[in-house]
C-alpha positions as CSV (number, residue, x, y, z in Angstrom):
1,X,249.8,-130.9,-88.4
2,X,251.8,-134.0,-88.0
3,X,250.8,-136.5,-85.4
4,X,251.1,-135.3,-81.9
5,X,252.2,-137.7,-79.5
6,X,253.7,-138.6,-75.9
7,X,256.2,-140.3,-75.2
8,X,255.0,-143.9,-74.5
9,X,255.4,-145.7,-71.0
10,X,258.4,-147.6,-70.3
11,X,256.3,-150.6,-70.5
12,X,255.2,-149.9,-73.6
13,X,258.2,-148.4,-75.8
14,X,259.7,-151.8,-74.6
15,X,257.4,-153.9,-76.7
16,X,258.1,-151.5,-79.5
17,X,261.1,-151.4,-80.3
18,X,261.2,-155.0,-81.6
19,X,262.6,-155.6,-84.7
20,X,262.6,-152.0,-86.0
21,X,265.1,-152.1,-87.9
22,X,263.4,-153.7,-90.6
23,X,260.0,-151.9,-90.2
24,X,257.1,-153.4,-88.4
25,X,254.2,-155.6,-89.8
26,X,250.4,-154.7,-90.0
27,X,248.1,-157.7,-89.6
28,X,243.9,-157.2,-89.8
29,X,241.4,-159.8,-89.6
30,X,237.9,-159.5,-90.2
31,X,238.4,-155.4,-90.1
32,X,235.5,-153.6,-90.1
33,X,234.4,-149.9,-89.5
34,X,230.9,-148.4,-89.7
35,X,229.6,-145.2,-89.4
36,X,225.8,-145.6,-88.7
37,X,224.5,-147.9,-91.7
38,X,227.3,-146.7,-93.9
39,X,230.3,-149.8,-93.9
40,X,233.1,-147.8,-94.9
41,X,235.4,-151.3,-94.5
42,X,233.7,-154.3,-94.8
43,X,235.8,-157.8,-93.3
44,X,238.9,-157.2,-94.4
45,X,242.1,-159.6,-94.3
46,X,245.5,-158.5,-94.6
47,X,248.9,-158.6,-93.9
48,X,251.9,-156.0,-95.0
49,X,255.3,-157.7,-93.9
50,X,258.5,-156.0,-91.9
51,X,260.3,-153.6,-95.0
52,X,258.1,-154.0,-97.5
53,X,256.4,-151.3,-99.6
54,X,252.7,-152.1,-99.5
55,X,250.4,-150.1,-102.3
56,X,247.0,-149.5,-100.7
57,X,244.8,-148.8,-104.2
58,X,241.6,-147.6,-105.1
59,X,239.1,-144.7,-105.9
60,X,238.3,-142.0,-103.4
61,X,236.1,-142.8,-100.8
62,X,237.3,-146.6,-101.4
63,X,238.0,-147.1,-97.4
64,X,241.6,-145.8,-98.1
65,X,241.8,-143.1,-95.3
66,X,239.7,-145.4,-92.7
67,X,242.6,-148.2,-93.1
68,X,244.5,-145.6,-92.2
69,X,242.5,-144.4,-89.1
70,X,242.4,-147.7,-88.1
71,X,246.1,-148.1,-88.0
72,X,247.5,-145.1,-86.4
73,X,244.8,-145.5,-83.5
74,X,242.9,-142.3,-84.6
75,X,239.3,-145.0,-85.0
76,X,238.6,-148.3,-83.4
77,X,237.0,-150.9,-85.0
78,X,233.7,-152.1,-85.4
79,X,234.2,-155.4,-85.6
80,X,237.9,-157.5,-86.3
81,X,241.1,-156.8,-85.6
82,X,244.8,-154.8,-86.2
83,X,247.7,-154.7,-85.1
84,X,251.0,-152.8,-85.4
85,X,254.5,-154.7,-84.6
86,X,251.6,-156.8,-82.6
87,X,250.3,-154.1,-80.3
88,X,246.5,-153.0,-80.9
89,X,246.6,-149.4,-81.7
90,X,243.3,-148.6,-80.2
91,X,244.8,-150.7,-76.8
92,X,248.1,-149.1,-77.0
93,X,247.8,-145.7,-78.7
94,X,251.3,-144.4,-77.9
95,X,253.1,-146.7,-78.7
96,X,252.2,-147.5,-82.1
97,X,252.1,-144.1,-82.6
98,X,255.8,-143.8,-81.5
99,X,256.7,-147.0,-84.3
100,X,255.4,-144.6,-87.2
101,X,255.1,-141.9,-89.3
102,X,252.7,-140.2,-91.3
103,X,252.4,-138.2,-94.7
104,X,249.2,-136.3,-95.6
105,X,248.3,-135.7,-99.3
106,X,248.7,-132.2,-98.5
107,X,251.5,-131.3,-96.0
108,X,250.6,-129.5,-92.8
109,X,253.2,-127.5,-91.9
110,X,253.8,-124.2,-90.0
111,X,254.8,-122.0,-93.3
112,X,256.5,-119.1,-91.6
113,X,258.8,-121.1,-89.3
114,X,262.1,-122.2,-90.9
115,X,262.8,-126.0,-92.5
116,X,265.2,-126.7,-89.7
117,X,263.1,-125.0,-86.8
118,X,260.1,-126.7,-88.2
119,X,261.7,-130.0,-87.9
120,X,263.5,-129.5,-84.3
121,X,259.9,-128.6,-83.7
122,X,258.2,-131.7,-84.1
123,X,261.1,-133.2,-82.9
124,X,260.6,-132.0,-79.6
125,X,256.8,-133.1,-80.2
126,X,258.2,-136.7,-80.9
127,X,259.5,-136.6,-77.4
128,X,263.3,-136.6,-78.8
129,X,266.0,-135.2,-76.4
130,X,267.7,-132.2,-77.2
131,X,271.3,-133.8,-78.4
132,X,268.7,-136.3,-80.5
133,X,266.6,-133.8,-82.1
134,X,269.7,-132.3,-83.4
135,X,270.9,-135.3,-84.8
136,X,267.7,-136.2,-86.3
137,X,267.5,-133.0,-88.1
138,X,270.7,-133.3,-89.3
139,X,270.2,-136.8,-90.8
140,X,266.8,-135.9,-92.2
141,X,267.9,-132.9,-94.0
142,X,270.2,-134.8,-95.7
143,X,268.1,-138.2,-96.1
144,X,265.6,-135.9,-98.0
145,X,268.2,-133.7,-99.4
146,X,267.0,-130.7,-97.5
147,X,270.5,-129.2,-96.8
148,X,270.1,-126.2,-99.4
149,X,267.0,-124.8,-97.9
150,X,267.4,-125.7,-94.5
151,X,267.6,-121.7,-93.6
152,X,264.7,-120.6,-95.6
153,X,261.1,-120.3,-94.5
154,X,258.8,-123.0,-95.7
155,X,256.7,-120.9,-97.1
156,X,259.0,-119.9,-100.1
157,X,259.4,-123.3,-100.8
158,X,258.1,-125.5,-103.9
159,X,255.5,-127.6,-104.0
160,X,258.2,-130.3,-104.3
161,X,260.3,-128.8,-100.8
162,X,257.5,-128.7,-99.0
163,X,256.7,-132.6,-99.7
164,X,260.2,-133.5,-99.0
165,X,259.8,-131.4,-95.6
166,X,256.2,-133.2,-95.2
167,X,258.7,-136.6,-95.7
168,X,261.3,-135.5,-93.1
169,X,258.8,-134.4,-90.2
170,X,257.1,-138.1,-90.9
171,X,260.9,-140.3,-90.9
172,X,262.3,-138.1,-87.7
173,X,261.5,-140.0,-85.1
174,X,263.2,-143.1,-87.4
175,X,259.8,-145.3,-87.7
176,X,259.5,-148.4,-88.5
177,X,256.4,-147.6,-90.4
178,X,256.0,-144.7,-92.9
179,X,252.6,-144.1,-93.9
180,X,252.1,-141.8,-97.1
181,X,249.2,-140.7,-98.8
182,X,249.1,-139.5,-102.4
183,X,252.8,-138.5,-102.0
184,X,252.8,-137.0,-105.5
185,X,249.2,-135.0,-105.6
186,X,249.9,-131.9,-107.5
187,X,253.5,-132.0,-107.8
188,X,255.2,-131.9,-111.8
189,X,256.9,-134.7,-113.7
190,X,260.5,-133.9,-111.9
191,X,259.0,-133.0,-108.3
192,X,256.9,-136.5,-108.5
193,X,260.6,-138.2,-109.6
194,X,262.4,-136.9,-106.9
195,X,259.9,-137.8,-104.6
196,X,259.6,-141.0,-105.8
197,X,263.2,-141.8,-105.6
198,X,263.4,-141.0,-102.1
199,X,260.4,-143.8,-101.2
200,X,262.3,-145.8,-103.2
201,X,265.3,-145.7,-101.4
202,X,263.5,-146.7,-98.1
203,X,262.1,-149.9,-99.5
204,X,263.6,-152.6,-97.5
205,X,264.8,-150.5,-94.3
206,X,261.5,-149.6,-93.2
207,X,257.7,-150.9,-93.8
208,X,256.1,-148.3,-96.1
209,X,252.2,-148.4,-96.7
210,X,251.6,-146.6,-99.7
211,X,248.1,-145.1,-100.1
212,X,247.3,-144.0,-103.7
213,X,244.8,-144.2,-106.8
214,X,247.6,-143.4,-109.3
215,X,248.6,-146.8,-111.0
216,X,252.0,-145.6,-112.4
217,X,253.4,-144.7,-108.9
218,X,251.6,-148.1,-107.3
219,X,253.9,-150.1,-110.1
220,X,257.1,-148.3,-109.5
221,X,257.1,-148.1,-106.3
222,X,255.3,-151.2,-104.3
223,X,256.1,-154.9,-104.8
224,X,252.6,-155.7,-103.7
225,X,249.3,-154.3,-103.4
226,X,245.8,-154.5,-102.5
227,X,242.6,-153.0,-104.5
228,X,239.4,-151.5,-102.4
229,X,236.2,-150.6,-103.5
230,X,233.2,-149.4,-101.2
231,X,235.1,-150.7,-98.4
232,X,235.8,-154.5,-100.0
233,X,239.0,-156.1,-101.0
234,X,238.7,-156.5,-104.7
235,X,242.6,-157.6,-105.3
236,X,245.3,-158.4,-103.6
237,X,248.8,-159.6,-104.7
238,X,252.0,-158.7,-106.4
239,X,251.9,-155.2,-108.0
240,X,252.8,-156.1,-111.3
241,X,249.9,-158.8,-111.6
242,X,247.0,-156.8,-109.8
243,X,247.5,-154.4,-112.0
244,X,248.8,-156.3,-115.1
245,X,245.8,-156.7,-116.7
246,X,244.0,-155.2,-119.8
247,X,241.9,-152.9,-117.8
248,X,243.3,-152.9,-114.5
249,X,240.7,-149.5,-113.5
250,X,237.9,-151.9,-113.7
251,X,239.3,-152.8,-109.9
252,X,238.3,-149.1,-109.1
253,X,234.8,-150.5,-110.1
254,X,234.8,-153.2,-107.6
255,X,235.2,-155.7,-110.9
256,X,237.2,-158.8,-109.2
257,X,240.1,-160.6,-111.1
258,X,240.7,-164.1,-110.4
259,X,243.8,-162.7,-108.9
260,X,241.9,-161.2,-106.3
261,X,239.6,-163.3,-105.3
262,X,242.2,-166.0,-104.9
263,X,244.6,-163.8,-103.1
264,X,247.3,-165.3,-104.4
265,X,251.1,-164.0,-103.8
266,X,250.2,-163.0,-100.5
267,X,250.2,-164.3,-97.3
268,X,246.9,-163.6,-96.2
């Protein structure tokens, strides 16, 4: 299901609606997160910047999905620090929440309902008014080029429809932060194109962390990225260097370039 939230106080949505129109940054500091003995992130330093796409890389079980945790508010961490737009997630739940959107590897939708009930659905989870939810729909279906199935039940839809409709319930709200994980997982050469295009077109409107282990769609689609392994920073800077090497898998090993371990084409 997609995030369920309330709206956020007055107080609150005040503080986030700064600068949105560009997308929001993420900053961590010393981030950790254990569970028992097990460090699943281990002092980690970055910083993704308003608009840009952002490739978080690495093998499964790499610390991927606890980044994530960590930013929507869903974990707190053990030790260090992040922040959303500036706000603590864990401090201020709702309102990061309200300032993004999230894409699961496998979309969790209500299959019988219809694409445009589905989405006035979680519209009206988002906390949108009636005369907004409509609009939002509207714009969605054609931002992910819905329109011809907007009638039909989402269960009779593609593999590639259903992501696109996974994309549209994550943008409605209009976030300034669109998280997506493995956006192309199981989808065919000319599903993962279309879907690839439409990230693509966001790329400079709105902060996109990108959360994948496949290399092709890291270098077409983020400027930068970073590498995890076992819960450490291996890499970290522009796309096309990170992963410019001769054997740039040996990351996914926790095998550090100098690139990495200088950080360099990144601000933090």
């Amino acid at each position: 299901m997609p995030i369920h939230v309330k709206p956020p106080a007055q107080s609150e949505s005040r503080q986030a609606k700064a600068s949105l129109d560009r997308g929001v940054q993420i900053e961590a500091n010393g981030l950790c997160r254990r569970f028992g003995a097990f460090a699943a992130l281990t002092n980690l330093d970055l910083s993704i910047e308003p608009g840009e796409v952002f490739g978080l890389l690495g093998a499964n079980g790499a610390g991927k999905t606890t980044f994530i945790r960590l930013a929507t508010g869903s974990l707190l961490p053990s030790e260090g620090t992040i922040r959303v737009n500036g706000l603590s997630p864990g401090r201020h739940p709702q309102a990061v929440q309200a300032q993004l959107g999230y894409v699961p590897e496998t979309p969790r939708l209500y299959t019988e309902l219809r694409v445009e009930g589905f989405l006035r659905f979680v519209a009206g989870l988002r906390g949108l008014s009636r005369s907004s939810a409509e609009e939002a729909v509207e714009s969605a279906l054609v931002r992910f080029r819905l329109e011809a199935v907007a009638k039909r039940p989402i269960g009779h839809l593609s593999k590639g429809y259903r992501q696109r409709v996974s994309l549209a319930q994550g943008f409605l709200h209009d976030p300034g932060l669109l998280i997506v994980d493995e956006p192309t997982s199981g989808l065919d050469p000319e599903q993962r194109r279309e879907v690839r295009e439409l990230l693509a077109g966001l790329a400079g409107q709105r902060t996109i962390l990108l959360c994948t282990h496949d290399l092709a769609e890291a270098r077409e689609l983020s400027a930068r990225c970073a590498v995890l392994h076992q819960g450490v920073r291996v890499a970290l800077g522009p796309t096309s260097e990170v992963l410019g090497g001769e054997d740039p898998l040996s990351l996914f090993r926790g095998q550090p370039t100098e690139l990495g371990s200088t950080s360099k084409g990144s601000p933090k």
